[in-house]
ZASEDO-525239 format. One record per residue: residue in one letter; residue number from 0; x negated, y negated, z of N, C-alpha, C in turn. Coordinates in nm, 4 decimals, decimal comma. Atoms other than C-alpha are relative to their C-alpha. Layout:
ZASEDO-525239
@residuo A; num NUM; n.px X; n.py Y; n.pz Z; ca.px X; ca.py Y; ca.pz Z; c.px X; c.py Y; c.pz Z
...
//
This chain:
ZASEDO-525239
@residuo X; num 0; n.px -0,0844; n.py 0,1187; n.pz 0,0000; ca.px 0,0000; ca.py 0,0000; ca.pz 0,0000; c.px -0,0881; c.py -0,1238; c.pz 0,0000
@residuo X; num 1; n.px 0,0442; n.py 0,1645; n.pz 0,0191; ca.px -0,1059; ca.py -0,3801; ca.pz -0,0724; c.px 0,0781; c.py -0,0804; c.pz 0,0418
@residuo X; num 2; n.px -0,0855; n.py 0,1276; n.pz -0,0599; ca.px -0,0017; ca.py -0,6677; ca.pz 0,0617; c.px -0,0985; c.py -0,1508; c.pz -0,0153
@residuo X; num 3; n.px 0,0468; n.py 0,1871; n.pz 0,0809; ca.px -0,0587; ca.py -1,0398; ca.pz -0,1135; c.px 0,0981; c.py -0,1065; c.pz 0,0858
@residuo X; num 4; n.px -0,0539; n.py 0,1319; n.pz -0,0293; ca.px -0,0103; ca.py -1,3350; ca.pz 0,0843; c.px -0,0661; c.py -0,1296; c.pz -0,0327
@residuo X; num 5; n.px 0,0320; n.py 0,0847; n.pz 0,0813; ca.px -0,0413; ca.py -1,6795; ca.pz -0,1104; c.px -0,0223; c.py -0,1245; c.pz 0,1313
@residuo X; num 6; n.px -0,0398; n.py 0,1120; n.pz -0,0581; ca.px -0,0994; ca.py -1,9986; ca.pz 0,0587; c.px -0,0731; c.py -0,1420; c.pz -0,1243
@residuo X; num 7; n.px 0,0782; n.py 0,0779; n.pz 0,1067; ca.px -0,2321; ca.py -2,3365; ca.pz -0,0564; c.px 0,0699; c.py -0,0905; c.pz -0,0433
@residuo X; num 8; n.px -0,0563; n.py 0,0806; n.pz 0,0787; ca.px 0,0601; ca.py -2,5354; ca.pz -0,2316; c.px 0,0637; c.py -0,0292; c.pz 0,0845
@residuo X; num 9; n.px -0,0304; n.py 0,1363; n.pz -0,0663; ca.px 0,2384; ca.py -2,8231; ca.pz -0,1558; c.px 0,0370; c.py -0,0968; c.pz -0,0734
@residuo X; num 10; n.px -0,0328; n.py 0,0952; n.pz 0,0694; ca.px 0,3251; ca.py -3,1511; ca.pz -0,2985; c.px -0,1102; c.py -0,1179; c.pz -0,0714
@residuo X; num 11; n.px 0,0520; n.py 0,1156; n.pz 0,0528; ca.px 0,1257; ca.py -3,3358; ca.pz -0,5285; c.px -0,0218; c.py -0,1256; c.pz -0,1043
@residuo X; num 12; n.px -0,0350; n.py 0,0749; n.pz 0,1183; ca.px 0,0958; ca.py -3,6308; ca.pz -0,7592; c.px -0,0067; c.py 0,0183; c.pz -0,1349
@residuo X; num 13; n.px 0,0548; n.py 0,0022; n.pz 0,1213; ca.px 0,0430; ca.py -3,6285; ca.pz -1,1113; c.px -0,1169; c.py -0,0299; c.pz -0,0583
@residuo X; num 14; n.px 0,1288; n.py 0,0116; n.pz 0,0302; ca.px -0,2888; ca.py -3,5549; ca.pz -1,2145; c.px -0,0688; c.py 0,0700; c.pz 0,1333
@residuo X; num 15; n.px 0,0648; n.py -0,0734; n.pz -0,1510; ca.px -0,3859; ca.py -3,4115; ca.pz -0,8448; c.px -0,0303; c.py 0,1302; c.pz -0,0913
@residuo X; num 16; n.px 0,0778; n.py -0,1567; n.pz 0,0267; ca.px -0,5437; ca.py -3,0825; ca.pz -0,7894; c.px 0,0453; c.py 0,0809; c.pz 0,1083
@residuo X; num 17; n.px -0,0050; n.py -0,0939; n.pz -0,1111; ca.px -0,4762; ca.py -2,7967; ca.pz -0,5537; c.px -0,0482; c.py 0,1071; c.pz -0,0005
@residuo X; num 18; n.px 0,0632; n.py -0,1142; n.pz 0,0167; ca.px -0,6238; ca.py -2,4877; ca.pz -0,5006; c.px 0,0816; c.py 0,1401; c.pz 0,0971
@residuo X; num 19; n.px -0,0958; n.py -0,1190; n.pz -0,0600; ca.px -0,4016; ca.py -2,1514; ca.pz -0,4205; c.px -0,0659; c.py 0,1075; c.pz 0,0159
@residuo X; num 20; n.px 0,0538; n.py -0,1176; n.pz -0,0209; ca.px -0,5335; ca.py -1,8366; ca.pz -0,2266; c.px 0,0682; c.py 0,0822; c.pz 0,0133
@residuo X; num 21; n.px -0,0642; n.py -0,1070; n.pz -0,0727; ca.px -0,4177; ca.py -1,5259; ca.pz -0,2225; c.px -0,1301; c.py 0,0987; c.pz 0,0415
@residuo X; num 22; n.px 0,0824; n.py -0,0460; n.pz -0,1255; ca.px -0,5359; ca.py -1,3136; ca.pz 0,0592; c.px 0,0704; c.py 0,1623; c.pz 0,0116
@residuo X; num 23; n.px -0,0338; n.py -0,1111; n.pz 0,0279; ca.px -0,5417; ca.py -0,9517; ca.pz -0,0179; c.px -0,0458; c.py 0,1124; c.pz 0,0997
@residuo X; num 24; n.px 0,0071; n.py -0,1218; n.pz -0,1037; ca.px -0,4887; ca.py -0,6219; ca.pz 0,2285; c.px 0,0098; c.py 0,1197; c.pz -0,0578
@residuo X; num 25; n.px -0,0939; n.py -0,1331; n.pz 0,0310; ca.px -0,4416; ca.py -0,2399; ca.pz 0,2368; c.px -0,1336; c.py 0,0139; c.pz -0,0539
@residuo X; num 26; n.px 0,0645; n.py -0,0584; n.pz 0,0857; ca.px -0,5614; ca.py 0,0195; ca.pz -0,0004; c.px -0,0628; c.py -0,0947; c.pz -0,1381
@residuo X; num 27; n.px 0,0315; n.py 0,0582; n.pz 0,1466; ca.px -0,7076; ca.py -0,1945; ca.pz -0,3194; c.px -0,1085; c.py 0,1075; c.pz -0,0619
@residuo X; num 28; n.px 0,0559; n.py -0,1156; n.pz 0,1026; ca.px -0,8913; ca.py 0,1143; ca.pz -0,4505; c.px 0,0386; c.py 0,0419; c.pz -0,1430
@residuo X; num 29; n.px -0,1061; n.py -0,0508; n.pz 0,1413; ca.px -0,6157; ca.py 0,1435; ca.pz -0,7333; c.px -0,0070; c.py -0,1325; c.pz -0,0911
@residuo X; num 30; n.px -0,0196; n.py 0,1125; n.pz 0,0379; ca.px -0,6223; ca.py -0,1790; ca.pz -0,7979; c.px -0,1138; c.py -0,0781; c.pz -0,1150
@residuo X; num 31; n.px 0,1135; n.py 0,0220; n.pz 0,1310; ca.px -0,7427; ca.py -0,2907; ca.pz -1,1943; c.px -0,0184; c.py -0,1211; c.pz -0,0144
@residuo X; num 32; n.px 0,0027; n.py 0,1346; n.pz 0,0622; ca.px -0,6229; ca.py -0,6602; ca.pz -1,2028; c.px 0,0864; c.py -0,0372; c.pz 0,0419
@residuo X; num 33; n.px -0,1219; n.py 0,0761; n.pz -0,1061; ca.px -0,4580; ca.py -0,9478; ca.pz -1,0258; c.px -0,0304; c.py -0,1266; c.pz -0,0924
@residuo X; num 34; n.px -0,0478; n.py 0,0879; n.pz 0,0855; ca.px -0,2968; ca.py -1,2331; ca.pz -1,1897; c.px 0,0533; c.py -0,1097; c.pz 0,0996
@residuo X; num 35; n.px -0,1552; n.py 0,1029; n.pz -0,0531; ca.px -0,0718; ca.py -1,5633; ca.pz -1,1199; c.px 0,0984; c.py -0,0030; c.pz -0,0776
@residuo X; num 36; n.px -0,1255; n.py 0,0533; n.pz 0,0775; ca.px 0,2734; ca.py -1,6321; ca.pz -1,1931; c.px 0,0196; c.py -0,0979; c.pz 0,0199
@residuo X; num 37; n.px -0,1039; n.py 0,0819; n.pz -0,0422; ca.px 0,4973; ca.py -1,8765; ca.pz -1,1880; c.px 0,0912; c.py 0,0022; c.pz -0,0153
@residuo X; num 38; n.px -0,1437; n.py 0,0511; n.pz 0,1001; ca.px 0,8710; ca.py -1,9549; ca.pz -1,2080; c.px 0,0170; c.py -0,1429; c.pz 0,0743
@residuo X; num 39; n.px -0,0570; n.py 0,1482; n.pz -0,0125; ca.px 1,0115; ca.py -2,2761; ca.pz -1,2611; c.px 0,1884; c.py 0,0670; c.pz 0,0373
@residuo X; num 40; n.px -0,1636; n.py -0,0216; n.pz -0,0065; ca.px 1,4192; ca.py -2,2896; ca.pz -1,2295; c.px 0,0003; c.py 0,1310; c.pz -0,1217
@residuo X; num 41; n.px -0,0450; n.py -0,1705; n.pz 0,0922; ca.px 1,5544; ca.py -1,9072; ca.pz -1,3953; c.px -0,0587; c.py 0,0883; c.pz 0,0376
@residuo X; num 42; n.px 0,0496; n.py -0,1102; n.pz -0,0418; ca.px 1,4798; ca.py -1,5887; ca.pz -1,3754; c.px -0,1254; c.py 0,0532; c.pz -0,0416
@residuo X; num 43; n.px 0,1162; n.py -0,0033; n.pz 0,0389; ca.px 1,1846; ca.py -1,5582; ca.pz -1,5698; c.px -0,1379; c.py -0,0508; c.pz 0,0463
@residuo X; num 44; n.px 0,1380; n.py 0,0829; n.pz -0,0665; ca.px 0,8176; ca.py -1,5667; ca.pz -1,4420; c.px -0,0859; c.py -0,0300; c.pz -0,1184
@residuo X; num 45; n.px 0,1141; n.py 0,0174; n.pz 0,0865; ca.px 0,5301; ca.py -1,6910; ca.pz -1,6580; c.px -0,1536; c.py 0,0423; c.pz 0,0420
@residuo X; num 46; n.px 0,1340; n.py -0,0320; n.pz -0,0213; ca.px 0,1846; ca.py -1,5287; ca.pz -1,6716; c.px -0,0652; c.py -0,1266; c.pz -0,0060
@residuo X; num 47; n.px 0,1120; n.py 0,0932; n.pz 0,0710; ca.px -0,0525; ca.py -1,8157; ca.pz -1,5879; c.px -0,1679; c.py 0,0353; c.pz 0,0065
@residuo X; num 48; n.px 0,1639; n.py -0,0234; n.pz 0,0388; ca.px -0,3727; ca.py -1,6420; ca.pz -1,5447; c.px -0,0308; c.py 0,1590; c.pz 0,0693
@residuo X; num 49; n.px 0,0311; n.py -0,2244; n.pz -0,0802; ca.px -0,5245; ca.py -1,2616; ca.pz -1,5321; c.px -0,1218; c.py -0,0167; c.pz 0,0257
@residuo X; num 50; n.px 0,1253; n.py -0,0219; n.pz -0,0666; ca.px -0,8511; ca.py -1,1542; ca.pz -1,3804; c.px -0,0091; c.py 0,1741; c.pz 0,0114
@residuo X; num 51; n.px 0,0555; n.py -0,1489; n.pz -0,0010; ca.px -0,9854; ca.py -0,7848; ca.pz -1,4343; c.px -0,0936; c.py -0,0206; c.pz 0,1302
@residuo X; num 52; n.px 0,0791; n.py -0,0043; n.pz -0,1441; ca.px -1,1446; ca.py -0,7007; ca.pz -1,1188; c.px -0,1663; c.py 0,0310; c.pz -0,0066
@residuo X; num 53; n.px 0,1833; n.py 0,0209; n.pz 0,0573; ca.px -1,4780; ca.py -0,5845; ca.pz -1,3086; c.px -0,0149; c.py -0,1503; c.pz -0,0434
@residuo X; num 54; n.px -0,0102; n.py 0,1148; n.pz 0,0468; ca.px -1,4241; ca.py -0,9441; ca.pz -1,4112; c.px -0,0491; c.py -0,0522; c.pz -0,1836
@residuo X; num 55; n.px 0,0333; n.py -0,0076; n.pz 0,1654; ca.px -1,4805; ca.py -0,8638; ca.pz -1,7884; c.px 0,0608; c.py -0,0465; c.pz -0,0605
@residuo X; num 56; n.px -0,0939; n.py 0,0386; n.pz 0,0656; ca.px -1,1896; ca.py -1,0304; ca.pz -1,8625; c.px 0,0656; c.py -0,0865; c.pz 0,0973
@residuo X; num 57; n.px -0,0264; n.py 0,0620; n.pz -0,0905; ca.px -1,0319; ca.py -1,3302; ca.pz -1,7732; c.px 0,1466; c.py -0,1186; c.pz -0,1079
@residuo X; num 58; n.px -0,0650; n.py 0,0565; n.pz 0,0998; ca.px -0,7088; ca.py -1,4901; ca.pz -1,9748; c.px 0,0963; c.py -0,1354; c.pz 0,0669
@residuo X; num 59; n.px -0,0554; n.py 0,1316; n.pz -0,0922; ca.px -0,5077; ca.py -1,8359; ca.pz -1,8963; c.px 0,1584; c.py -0,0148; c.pz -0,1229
@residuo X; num 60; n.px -0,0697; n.py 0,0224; n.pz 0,0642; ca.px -0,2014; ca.py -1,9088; ca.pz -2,0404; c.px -0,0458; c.py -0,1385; c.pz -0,0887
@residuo X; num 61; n.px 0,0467; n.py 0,0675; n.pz 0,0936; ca.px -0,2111; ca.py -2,1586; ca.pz -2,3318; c.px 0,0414; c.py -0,1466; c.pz 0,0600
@residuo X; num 62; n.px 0,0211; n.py 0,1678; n.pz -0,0641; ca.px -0,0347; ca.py -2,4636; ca.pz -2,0981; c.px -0,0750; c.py -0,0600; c.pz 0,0828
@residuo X; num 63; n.px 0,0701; n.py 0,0412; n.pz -0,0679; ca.px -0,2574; ca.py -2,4013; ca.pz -1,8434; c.px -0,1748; c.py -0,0105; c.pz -0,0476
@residuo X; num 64; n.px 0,1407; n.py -0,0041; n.pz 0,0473; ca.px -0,6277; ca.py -2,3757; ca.pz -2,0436; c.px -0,0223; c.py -0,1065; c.pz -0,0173
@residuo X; num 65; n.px 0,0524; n.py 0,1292; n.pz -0,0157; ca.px -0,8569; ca.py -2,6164; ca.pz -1,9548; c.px 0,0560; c.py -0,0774; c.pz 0,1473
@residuo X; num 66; n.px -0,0509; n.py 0,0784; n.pz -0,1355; ca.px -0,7081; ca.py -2,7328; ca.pz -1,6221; c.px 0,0331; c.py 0,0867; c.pz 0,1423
@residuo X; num 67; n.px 0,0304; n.py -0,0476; n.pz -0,1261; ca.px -0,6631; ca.py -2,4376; ca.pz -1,4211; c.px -0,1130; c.py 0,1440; c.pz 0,0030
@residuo X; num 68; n.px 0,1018; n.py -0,0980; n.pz 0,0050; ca.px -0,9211; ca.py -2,1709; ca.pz -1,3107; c.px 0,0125; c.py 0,0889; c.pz 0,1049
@residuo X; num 69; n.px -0,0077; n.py -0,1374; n.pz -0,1037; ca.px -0,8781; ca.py -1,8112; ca.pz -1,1569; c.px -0,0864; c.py 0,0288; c.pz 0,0688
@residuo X; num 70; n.px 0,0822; n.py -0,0606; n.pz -0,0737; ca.px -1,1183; ca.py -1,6651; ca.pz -0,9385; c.px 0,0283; c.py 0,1142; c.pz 0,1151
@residuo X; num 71; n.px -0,0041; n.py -0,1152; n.pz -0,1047; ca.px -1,2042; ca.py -1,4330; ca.pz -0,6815; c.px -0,1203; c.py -0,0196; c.pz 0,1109
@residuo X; num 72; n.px 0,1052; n.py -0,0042; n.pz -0,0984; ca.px -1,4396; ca.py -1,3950; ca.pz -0,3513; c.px 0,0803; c.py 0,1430; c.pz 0,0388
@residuo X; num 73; n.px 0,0269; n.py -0,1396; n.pz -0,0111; ca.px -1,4469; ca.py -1,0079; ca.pz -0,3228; c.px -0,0450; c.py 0,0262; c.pz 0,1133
@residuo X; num 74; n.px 0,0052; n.py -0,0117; n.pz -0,1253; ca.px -1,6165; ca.py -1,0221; ca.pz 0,0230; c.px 0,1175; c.py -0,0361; c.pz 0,0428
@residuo X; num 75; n.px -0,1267; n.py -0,0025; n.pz -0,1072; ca.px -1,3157; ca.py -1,1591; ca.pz 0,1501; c.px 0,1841; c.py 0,0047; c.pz -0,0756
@residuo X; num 76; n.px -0,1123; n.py -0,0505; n.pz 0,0283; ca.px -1,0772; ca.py -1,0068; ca.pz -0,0483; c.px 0,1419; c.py -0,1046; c.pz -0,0492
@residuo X; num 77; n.px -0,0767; n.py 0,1010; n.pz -0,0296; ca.px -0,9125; ca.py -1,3210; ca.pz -0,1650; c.px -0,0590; c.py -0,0539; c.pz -0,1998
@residuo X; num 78; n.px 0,0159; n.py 0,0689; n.pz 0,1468; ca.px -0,8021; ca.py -1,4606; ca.pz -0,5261; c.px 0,0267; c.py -0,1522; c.pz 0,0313
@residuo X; num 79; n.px -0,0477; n.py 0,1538; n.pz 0,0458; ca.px -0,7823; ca.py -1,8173; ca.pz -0,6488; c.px 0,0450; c.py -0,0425; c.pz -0,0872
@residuo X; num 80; n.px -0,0384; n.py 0,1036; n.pz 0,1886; ca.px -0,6466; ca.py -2,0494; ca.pz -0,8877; c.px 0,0029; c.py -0,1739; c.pz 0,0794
@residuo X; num 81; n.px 0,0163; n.py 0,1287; n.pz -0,0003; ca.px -0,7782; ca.py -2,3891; ca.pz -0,8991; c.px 0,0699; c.py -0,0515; c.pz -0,0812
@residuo X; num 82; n.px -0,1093; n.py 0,0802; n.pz 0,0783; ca.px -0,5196; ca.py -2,6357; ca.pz -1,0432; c.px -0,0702; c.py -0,0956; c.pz -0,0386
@residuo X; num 83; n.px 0,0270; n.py 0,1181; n.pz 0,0242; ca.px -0,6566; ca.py -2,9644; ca.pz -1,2111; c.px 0,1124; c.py -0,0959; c.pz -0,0729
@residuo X; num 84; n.px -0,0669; n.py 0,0938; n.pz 0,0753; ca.px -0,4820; ca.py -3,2635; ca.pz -1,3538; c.px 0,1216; c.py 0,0698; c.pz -0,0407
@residuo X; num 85; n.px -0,1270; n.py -0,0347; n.pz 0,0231; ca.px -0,1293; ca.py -3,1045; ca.pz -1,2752; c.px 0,0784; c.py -0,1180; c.pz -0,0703
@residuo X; num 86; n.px -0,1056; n.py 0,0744; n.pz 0,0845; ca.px 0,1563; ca.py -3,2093; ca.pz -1,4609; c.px 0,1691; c.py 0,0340; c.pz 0,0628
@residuo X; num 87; n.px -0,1785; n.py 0,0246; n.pz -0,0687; ca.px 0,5432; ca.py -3,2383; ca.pz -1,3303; c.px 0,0139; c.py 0,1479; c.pz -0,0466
@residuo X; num 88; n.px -0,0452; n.py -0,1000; n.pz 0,0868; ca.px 0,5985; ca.py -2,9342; ca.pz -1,5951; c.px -0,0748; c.py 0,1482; c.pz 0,0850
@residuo X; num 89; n.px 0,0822; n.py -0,0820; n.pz -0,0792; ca.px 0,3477; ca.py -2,7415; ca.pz -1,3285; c.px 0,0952; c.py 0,0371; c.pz 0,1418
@residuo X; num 90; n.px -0,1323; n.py -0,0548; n.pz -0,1356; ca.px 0,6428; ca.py -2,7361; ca.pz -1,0597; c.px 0,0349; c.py 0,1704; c.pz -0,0108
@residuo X; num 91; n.px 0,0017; n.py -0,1345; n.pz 0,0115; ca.px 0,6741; ca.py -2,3583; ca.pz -0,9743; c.px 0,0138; c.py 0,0578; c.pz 0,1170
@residuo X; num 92; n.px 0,0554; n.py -0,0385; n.pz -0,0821; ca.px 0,6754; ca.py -2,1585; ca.pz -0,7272; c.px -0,1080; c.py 0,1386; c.pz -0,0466
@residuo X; num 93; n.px 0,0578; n.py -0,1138; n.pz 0,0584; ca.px 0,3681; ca.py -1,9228; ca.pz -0,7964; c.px -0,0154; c.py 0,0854; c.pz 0,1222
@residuo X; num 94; n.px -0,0082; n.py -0,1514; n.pz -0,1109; ca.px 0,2973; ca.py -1,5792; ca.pz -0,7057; c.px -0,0735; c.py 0,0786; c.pz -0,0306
@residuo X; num 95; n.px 0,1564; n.py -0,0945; n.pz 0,0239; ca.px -0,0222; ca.py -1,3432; ca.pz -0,6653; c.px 0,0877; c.py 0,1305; c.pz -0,0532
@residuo X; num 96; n.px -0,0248; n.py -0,1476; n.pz 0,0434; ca.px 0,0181; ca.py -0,9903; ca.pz -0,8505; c.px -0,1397; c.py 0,0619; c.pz -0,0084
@residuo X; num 97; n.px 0,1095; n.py -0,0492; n.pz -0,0136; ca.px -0,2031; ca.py -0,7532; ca.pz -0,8267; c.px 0,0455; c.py 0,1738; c.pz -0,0888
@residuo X; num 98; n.px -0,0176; n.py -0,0984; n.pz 0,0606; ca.px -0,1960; ca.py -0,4509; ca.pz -1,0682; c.px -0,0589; c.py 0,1303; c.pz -0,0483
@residuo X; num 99; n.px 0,0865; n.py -0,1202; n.pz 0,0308; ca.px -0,2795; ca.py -0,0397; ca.pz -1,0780; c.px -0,0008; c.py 0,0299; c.pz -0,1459
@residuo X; num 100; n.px 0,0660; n.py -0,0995; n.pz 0,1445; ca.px -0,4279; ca.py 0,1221; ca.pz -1,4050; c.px 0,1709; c.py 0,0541; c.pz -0,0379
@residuo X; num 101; n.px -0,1190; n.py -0,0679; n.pz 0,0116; ca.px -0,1133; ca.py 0,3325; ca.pz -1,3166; c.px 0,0738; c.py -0,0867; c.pz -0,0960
@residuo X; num 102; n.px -0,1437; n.py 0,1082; n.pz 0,0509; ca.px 0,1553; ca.py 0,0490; ca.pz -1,4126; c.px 0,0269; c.py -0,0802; c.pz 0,1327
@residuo X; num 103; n.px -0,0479; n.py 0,0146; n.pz -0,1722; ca.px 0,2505; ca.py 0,0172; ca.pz -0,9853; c.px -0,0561; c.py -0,1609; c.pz -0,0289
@residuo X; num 104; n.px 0,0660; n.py 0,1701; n.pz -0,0072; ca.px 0,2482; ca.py -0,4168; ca.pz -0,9743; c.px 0,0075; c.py -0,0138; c.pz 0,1638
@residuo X; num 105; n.px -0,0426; n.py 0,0614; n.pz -0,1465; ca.px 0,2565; ca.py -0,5461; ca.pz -0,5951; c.px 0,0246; c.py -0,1805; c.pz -0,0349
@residuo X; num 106; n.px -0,0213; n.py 0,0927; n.pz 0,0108; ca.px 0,3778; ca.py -0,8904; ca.pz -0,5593; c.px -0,0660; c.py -0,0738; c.pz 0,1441
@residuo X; num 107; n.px -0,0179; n.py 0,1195; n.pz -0,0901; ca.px 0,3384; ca.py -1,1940; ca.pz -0,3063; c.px 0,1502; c.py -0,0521; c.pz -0,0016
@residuo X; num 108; n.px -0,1829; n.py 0,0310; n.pz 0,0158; ca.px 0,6471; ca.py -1,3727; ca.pz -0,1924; c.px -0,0378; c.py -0,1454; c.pz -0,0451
@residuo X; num 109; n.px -0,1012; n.py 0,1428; n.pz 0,1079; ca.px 0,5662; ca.py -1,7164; ca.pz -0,3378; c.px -0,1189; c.py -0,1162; c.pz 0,0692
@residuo X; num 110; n.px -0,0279; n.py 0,1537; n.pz -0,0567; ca.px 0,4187; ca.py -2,0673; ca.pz -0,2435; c.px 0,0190; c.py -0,0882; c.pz -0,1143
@residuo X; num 111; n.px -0,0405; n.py 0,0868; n.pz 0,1138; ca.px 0,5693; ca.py -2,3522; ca.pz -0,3913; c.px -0,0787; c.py -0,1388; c.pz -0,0109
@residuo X; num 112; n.px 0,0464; n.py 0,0656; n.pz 0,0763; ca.px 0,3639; ca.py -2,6009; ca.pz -0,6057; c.px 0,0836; c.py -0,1089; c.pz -0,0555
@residuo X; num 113; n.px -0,0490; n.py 0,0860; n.pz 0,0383; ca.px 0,5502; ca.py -2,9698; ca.pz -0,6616; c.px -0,0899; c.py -0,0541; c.pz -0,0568
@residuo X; num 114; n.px 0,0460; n.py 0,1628; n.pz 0,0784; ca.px 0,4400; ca.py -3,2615; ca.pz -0,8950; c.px 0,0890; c.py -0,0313; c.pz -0,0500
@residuo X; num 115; n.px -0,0734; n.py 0,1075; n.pz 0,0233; ca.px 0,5772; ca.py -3,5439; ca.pz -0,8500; c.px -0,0482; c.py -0,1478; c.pz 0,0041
@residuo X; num 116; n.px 0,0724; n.py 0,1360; n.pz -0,0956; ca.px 0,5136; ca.py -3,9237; ca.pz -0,7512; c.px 0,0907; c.py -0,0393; c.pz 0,0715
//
């Protein structure tokens, strides 16, 4: 079992920056690749960035390239995504995934990410 808890977001202006951790437990032995989402209003989430855990691979969605950046610190078991020069359209609440070879996804429950002024 895994367990992703996000923190990090909050409210910021237009053009700010924030930086979101998720803080990963459990078994991660299975575990090939952890991502962010987001949803805005609906049911649909958006992939905004993957990370292979060999780190051979590393993909961003096309609104966010160039402004935000995934990472990882592996000693402490903990992903990132650096935000830059958000935009209103960046409102979300995102959410760590973390994914086996198998298919098996684990989720996070969420923190929410405003821009506004």
């Amino acid at each position: 079992q895994v367990e992703l808890v996000e923190s990090g977001g909050g409210l910021v202006r237009p053009g700010g920056s924030l930086r979101l951790s998720c803080a990963a437990s459990g078994d991660l032995s299975s575990i090939c690749a952890m991502r962010w989402y987001r949803q805005a209003s609906g049911p649909q989430r958006e992939m905004v960035a993957t990370m292979t855990l060999s780190g051979t691979l590393i993909e961003y969605a096309d609104s966010v390239k160039g402004r935000f950046t995934i990472s990882r610190d592996n000693a402490k078991n903990t992903l990132y995504l650096e935000m830059n020069n958000l935009k209103p359209e960046d409102t979300a609440v995102y959410y760590c995934n973390a994914g086996e070879a198998a298919g098996y996804q684990y989720w996070g429950r969420g923190t929410q990410v405003t821009v506004a002024s």
